[in-house]
MARVEX-81263 format. One line per 4 residues: for each residue x, y, z of N, C-alpha, C. Coordinates in Angstrom, 2 decimals. Example, Ala and Ser with C-alpha at 12.3 -4.5 7.8 and 13.67 -1.06 7.14 Angstrom:
// MARVEX-81263
13.19:-5.69:7.80:12.30:-4.50:7.80:13.20:-3.30:7.80; 12.85:-2.25:7.08:13.67:-1.06:7.14:12.90:0.03:7.87;
// end
This chain:
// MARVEX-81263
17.35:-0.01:-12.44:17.55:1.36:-12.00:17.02:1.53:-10.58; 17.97:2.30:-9.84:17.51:2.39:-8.69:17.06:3.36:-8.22; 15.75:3.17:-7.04:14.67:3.97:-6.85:15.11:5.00:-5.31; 14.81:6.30:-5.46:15.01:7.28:-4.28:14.02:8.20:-3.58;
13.47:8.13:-3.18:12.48:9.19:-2.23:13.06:10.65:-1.38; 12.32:11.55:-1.97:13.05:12.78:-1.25:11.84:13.98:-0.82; 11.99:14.77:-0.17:11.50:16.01:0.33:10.86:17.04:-1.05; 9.69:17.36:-1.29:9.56:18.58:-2.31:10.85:19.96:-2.65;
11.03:20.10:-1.10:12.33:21.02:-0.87:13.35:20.56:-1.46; 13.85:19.26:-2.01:15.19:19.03:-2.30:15.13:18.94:-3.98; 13.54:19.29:-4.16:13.99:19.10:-6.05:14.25:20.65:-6.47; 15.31:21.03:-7.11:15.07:22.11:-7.87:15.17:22.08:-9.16;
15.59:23.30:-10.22:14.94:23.26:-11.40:15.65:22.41:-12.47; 16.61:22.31:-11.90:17.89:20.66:-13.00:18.48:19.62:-11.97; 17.66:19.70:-11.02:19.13:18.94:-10.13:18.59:18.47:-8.68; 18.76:16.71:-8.08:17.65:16.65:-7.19:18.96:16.45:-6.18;
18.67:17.09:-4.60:19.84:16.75:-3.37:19.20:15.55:-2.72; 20.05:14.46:-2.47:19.39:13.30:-1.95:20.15:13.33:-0.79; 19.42:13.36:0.42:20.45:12.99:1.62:20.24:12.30:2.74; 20.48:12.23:4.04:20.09:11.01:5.04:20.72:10.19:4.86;
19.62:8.95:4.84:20.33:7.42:5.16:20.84:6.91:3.75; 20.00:7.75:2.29:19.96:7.35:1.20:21.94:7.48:0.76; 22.13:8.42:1.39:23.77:8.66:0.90:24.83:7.51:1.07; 24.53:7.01:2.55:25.50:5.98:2.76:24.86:4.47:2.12;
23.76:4.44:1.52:23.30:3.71:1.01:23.71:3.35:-0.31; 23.68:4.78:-1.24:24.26:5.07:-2.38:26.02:4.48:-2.25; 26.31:5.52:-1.49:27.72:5.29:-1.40:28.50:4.38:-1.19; 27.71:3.43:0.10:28.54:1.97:0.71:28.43:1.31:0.57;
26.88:1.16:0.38:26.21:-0.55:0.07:26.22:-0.76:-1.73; 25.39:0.20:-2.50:25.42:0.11:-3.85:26.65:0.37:-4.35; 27.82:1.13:-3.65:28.89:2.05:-4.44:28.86:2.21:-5.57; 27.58:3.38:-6.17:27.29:3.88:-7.03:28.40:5.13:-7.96;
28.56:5.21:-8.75:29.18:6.23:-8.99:28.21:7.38:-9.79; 29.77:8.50:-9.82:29.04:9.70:-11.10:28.65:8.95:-12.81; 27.40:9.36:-12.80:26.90:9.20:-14.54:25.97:8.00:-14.24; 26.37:7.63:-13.09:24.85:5.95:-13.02:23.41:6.83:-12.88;
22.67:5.71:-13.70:21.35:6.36:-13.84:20.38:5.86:-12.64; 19.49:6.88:-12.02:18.85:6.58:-10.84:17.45:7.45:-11.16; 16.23:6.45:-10.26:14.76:7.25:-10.14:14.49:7.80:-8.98; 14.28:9.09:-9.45:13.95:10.05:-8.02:12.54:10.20:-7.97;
12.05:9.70:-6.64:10.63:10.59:-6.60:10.59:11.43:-5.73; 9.54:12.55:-5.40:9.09:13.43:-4.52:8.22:12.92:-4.31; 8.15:13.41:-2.82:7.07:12.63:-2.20:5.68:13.33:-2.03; 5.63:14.31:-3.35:4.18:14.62:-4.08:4.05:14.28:-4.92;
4.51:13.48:-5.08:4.29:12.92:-6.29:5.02:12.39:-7.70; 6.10:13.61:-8.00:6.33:13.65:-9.14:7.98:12.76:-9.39; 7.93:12.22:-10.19:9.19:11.23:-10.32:10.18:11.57:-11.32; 11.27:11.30:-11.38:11.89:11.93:-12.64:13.19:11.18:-12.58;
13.74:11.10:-13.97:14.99:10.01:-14.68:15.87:10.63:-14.14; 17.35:10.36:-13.45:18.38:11.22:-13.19:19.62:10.36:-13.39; 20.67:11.63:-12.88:22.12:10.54:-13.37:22.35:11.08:-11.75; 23.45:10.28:-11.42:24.39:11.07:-10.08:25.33:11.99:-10.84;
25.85:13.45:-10.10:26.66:14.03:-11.32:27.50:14.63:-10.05; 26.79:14.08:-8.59:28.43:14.85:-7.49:27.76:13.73:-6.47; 28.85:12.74:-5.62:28.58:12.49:-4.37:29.58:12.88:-3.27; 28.96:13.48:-2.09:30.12:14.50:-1.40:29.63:13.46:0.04;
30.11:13.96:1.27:30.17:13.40:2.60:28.54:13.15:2.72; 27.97:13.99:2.84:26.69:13.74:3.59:25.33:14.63:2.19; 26.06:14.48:1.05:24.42:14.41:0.11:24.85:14.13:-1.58; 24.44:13.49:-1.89:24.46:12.79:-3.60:23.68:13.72:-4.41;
23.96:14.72:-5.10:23.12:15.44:-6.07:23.06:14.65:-7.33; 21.95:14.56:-8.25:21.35:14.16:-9.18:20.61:14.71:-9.82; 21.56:15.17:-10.94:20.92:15.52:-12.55:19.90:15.11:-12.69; 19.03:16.04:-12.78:17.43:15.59:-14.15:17.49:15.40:-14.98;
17.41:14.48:-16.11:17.43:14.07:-17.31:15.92:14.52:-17.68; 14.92:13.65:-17.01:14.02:14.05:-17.82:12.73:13.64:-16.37; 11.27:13.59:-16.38:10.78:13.69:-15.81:9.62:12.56:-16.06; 9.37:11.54:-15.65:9.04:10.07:-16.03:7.53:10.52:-16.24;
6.94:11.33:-16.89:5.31:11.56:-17.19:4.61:10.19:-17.25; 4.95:8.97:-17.40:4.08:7.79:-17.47:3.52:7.41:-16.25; 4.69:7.54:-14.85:4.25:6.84:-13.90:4.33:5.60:-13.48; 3.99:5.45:-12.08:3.72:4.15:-11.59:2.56:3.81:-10.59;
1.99:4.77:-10.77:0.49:4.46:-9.76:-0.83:4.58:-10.68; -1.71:3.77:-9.65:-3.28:3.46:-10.44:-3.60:5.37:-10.19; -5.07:5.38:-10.74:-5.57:6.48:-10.86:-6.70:6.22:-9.17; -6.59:5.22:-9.02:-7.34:5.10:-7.72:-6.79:5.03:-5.93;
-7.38:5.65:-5.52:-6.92:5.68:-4.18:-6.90:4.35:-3.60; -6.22:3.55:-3.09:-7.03:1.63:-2.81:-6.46:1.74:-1.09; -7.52:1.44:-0.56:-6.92:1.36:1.26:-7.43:-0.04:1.48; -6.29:-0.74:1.67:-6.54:-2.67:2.62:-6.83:-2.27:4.23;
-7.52:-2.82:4.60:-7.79:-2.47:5.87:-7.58:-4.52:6.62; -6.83:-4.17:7.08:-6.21:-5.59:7.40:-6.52:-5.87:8.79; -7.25:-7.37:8.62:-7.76:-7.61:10.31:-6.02:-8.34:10.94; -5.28:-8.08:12.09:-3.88:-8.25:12.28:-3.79:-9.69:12.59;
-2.84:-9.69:12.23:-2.13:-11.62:11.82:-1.42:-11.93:12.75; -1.27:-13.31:13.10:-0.04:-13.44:13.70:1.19:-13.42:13.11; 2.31:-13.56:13.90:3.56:-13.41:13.84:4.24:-12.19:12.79; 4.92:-12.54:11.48:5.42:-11.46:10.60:4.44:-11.37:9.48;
3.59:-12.11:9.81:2.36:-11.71:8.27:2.43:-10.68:7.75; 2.25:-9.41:8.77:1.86:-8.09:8.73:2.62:-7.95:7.45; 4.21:-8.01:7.67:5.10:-7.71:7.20:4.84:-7.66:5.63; 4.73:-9.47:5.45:4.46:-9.90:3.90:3.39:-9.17:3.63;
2.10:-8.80:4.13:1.40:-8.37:3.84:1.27:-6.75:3.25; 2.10:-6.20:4.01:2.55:-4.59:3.37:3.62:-4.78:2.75; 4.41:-5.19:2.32:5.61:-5.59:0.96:4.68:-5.65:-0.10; 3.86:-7.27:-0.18:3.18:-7.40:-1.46:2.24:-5.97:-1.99;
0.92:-5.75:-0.76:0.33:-4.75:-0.71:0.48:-3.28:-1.66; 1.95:-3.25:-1.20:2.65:-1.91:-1.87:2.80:-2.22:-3.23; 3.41:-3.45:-3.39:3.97:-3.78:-4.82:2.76:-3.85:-5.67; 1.39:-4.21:-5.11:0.21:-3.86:-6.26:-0.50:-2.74:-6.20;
0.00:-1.82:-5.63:-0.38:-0.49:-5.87:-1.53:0.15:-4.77; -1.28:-0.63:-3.81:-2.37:-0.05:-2.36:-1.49:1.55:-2.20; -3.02:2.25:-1.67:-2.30:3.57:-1.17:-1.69:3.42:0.17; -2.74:3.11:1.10:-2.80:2.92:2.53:-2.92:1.99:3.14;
-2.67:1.47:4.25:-2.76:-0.06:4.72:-3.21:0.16:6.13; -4.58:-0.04:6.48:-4.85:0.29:8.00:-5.11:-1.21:9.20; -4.37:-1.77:9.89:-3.82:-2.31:10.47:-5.37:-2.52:11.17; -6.33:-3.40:11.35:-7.57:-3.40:12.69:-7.61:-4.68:13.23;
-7.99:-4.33:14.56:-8.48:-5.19:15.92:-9.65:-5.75:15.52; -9.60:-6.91:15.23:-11.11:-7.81:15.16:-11.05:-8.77:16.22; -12.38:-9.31:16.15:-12.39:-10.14:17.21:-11.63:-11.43:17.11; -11.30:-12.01:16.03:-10.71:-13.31:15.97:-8.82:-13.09:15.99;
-8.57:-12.08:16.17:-7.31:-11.39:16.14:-6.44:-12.21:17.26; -5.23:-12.67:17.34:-4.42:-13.16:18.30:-3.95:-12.03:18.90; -3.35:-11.33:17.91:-2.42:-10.30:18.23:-3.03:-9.33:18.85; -2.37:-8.88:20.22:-3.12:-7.35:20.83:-2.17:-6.44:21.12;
-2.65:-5.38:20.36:-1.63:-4.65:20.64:-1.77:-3.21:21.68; -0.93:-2.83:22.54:-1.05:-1.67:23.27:-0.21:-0.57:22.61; 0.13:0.52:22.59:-0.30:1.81:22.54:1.65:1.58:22.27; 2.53:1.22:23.41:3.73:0.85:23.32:4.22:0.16:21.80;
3.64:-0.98:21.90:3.92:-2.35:20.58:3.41:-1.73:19.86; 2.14:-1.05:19.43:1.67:-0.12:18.42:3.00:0.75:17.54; 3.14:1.40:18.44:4.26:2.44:18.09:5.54:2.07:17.48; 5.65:0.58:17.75:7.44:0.11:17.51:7.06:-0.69:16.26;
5.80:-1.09:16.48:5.60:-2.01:14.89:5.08:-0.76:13.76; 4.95:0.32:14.43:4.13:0.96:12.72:5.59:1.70:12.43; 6.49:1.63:13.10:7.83:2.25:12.47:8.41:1.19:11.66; 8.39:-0.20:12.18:8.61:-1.19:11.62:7.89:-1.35:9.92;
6.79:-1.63:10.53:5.75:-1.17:8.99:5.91:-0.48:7.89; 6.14:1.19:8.32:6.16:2.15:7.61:7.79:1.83:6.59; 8.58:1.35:7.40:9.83:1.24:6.66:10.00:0.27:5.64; 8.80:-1.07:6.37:8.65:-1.91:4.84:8.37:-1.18:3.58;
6.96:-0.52:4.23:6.72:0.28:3.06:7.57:0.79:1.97; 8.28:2.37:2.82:9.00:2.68:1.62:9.92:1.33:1.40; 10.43:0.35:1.43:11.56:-0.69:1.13:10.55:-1.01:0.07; 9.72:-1.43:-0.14:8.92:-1.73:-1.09:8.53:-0.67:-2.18;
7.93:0.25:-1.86:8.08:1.41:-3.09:9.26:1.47:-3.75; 10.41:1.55:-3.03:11.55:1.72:-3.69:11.80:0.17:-4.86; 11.67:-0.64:-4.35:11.65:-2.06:-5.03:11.03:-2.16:-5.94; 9.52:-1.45:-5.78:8.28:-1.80:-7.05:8.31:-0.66:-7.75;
9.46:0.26:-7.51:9.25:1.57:-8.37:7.90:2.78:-8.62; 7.77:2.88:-6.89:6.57:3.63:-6.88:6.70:4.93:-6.92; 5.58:6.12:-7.27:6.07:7.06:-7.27:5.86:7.61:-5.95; 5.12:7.13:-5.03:4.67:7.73:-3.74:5.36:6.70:-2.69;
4.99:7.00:-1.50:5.07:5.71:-0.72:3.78:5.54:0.61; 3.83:4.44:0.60:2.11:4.25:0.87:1.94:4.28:2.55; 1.15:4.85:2.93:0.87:4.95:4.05:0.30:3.44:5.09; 1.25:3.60:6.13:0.78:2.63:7.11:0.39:2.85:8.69;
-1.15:3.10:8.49:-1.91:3.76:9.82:-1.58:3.00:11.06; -2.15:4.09:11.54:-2.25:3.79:13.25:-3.34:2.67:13.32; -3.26:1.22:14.03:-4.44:0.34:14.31:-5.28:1.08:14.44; -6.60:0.62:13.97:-7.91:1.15:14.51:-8.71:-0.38:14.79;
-10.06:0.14:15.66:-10.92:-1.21:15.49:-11.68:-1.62:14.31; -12.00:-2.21:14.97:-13.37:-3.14:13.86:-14.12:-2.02:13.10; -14.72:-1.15:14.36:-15.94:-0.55:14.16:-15.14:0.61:13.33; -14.36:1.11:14.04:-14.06:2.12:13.36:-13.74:2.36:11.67;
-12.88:0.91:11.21:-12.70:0.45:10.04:-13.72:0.84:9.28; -14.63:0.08:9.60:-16.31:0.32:8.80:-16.43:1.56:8.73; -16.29:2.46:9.92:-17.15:3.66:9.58:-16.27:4.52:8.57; -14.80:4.57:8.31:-14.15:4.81:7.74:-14.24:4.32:6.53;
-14.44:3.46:6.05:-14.68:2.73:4.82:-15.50:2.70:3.73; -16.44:3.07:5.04:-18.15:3.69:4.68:-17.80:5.27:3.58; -17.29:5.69:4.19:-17.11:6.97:3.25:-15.85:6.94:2.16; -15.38:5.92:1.47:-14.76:5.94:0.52:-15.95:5.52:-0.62;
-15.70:5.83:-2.30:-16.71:5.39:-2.96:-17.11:3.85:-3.12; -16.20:2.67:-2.63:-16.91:1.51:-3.07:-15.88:0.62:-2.03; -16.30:-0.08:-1.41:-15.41:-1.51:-0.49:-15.85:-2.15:-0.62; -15.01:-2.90:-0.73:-15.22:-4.62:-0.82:-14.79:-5.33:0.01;
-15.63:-6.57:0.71:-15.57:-7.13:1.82:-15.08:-8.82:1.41; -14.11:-9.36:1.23:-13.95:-10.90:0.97:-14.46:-11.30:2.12; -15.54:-12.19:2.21:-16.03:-13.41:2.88:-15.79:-14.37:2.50; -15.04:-15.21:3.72:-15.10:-16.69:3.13:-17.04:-18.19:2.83;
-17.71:-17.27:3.10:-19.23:-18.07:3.17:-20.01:-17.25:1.64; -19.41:-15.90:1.18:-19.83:-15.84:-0.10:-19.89:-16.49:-1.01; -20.81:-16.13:-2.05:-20.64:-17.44:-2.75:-21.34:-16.76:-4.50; -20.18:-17.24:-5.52:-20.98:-16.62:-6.43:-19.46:-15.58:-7.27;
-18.85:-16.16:-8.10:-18.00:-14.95:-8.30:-18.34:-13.85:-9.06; -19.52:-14.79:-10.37:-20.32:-13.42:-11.22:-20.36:-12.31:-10.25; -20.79:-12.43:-9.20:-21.31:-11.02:-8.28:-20.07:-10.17:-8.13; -18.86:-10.46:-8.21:-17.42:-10.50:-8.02:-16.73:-9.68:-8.92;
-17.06:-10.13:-10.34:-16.51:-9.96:-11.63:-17.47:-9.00:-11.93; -18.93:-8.66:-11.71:-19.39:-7.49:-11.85:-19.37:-5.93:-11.27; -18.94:-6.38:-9.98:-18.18:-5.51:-9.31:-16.98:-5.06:-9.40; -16.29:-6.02:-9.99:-14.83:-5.27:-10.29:-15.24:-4.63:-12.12;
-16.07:-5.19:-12.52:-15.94:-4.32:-14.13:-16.70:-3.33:-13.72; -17.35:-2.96:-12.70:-18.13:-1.57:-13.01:-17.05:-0.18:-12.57; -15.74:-0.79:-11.86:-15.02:-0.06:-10.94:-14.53:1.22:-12.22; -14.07:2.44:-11.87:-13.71:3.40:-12.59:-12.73:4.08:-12.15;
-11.94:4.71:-12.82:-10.88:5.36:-12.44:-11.22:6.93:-11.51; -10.27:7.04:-11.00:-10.28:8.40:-9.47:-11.42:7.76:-8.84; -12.05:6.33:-8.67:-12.55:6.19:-7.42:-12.08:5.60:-6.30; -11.80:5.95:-4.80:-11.43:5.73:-3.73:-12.19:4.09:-3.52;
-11.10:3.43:-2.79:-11.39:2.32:-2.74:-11.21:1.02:-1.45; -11.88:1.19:-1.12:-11.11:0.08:0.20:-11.50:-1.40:0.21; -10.64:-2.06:1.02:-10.51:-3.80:1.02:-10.27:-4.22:2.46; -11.45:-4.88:2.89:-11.37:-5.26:3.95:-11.42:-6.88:4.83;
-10.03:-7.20:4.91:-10.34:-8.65:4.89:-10.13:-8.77:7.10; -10.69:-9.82:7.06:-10.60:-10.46:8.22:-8.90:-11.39:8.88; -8.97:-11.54:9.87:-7.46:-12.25:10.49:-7.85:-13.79:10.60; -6.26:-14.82:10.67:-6.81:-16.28:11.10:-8.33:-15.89:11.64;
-8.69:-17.37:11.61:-9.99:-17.37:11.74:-11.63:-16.87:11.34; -11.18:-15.74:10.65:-11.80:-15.09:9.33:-12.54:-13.69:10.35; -13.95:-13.66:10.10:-14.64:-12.66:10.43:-15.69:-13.40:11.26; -15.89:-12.68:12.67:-16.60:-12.96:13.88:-18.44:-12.79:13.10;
-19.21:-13.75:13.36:-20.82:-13.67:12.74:-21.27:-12.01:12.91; -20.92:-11.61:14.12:-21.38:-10.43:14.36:-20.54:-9.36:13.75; -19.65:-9.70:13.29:-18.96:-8.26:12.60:-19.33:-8.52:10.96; -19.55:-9.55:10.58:-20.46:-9.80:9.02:-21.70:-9.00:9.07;
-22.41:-8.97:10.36:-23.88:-8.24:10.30:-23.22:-7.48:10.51; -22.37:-6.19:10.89:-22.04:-5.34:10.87:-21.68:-4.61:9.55; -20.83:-5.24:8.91:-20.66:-4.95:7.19:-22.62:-4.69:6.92; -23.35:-5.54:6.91:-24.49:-5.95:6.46:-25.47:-4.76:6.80;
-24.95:-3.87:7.86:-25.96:-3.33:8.52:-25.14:-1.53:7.54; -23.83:-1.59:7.48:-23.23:-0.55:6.56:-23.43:-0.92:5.06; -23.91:-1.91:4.60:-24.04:-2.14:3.00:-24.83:-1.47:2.54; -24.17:-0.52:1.59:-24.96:0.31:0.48:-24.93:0.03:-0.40;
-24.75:1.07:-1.39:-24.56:1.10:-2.90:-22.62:0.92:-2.67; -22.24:1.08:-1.78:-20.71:1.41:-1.93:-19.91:0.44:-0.70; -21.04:-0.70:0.11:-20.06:-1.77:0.55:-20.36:-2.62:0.25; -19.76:-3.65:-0.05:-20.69:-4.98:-1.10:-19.57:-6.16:-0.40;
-19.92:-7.01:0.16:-19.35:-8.22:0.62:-18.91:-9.28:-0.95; -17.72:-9.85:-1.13:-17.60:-10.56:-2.42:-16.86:-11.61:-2.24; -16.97:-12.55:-3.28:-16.47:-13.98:-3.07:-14.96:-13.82:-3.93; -14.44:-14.82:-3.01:-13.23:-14.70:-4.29:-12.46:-15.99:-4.59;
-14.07:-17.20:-4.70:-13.48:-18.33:-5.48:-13.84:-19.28:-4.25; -14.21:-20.42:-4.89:-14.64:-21.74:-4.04:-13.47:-22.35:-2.78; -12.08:-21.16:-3.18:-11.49:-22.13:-1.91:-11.37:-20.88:-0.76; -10.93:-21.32:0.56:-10.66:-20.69:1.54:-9.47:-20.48:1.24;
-9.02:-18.89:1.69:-8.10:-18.26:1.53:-6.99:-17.76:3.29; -6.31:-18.02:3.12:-5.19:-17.48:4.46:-5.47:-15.86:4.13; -5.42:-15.31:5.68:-5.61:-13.81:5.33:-4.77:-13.25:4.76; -3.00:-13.66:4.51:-2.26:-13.22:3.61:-2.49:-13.43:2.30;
-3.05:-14.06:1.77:-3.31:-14.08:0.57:-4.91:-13.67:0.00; -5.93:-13.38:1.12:-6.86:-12.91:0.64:-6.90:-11.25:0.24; -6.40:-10.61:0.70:-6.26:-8.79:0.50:-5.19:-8.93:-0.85; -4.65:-9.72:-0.59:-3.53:-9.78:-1.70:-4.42:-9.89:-3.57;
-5.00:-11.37:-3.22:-5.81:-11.59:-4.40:-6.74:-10.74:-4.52; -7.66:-9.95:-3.39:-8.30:-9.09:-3.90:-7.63:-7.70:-4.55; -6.40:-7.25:-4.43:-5.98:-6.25:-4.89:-5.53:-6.70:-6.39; -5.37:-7.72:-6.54:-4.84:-7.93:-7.96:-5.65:-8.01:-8.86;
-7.21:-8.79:-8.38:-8.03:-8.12:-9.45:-8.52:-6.76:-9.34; -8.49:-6.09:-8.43:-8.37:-4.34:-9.00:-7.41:-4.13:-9.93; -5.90:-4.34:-9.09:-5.06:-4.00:-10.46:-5.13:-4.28:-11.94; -5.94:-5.56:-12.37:-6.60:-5.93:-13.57:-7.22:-5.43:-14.09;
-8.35:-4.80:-13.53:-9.32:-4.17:-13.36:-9.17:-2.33:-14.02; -8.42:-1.78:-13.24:-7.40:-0.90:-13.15:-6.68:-0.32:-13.75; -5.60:-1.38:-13.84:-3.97:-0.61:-14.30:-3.92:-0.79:-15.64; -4.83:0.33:-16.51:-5.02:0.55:-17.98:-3.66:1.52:-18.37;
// end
């Protein structure tokens, strides 16, 4: 079944208007017809079963059947805060990201970073980004679609991070997964959550004392297993044991 994103304004009380790019999408690429069954979400949230029951030039209306009360998102807010990769990492990295249920994905400048970006390239890759995104919600059947920030730095990351209820920091020099596995079983539902991994080359000595110097009760540096991890696959594995963790 295929997945649609729309405006609060376009749901009314039996019947959702889908329009934009989604029409010629519907229409040309899927050539969907009347009575095929499709998932609508609003992008507050709420998702619901539909049929197509008119497609006209420029908007596809869709019957409500019924209104999917189960869902497809954790009860937790989860923000990856990603030190930037070379080449299309980014990319894989917000596809998978989305598909395990991250809210937000904030893009940061560390020191071991290849990639630099100005204010220009900023702007053309987070449109780039943002569109993985929804391509991915729509794919993993989300009910939202997840936000992909403006770069920030290092520092800023932290201080931002600092005020969610609990982050977790993968180091590759940690050591110890009990510490790992206790941290993810104490985790609870509606708590805000962030993940902060480092780029090639991992995390600069001085931005580890930096975590070190923000560690509370709510930033905790964690291991995630005797081998070294590529930064695409470290935010990744750490989100999946949340989702374990989690997706009750």
């Amino acid at each position: 079944m295929y997945q649609f994103f729309v405006e609060e304004e376009q749901v009314h009380s039996d019947s959702i208007s889908i329009t934009g790019g989604d029409v010629n999408h519907i229409k040309n690429v899927l050539r969907m017809k009347n009575g095929e069954k499709i998932r609508v979400s609003s992008k507050a949230g709420q998702a619901y079963f539909c049929h197509i029951s008119s497609i006209l030039d420029d908007e596809v209306i869709a019957a409500i059947d019924s209104a999917d009360e189960t869902g497809t998102e954790l009860d937790n807010h989860i923000v990856l805060y990603q030190g930037l990769p070379k080449g299309d990492k980014m990319e894989l990295i917000i596809q998978k990201a989305v598909e395990l249920g991250v809210s937000e994905i904030v893009p940061v400048a560390m020191k071991n970073c290849v990639v630099k970006l100005d204010d220009k390239k900023a702007a053309k890759k987070l449109q780039r980004w943002q569109a993985i995104a929804e391509s991915a919600a729509k794919q993993s059947k989300r009910t939202v679609i997840p936000t992909v920030k403006q770069p920030v730095t290092y520092k800023e990351a932290l201080k931002i991070a600092s005020e969610l209820d609990i982050t977790l920091v993968p180091y590759e020099n940690e050591r110890g997964m009990d510490a790992t596995r206790e941290i993810m079983g104490q985790l609870k539902a509606g708590q805000t959550i962030g993940v902060v991994v480092g780029p090639e080359g991992g995390f600069a000595p001085e931005e580890i004392a930096l975590v070190d110097e923000y560690a509370t009760a709510t930033m905790h540096r964690i291991s995630l297993g005797r081998r070294i991890l590529r930064t695409e696959t470290a935010g990744l594995a750490a989100l999946a044991m949340l989702v374990y963790n989690l997706d009750v």
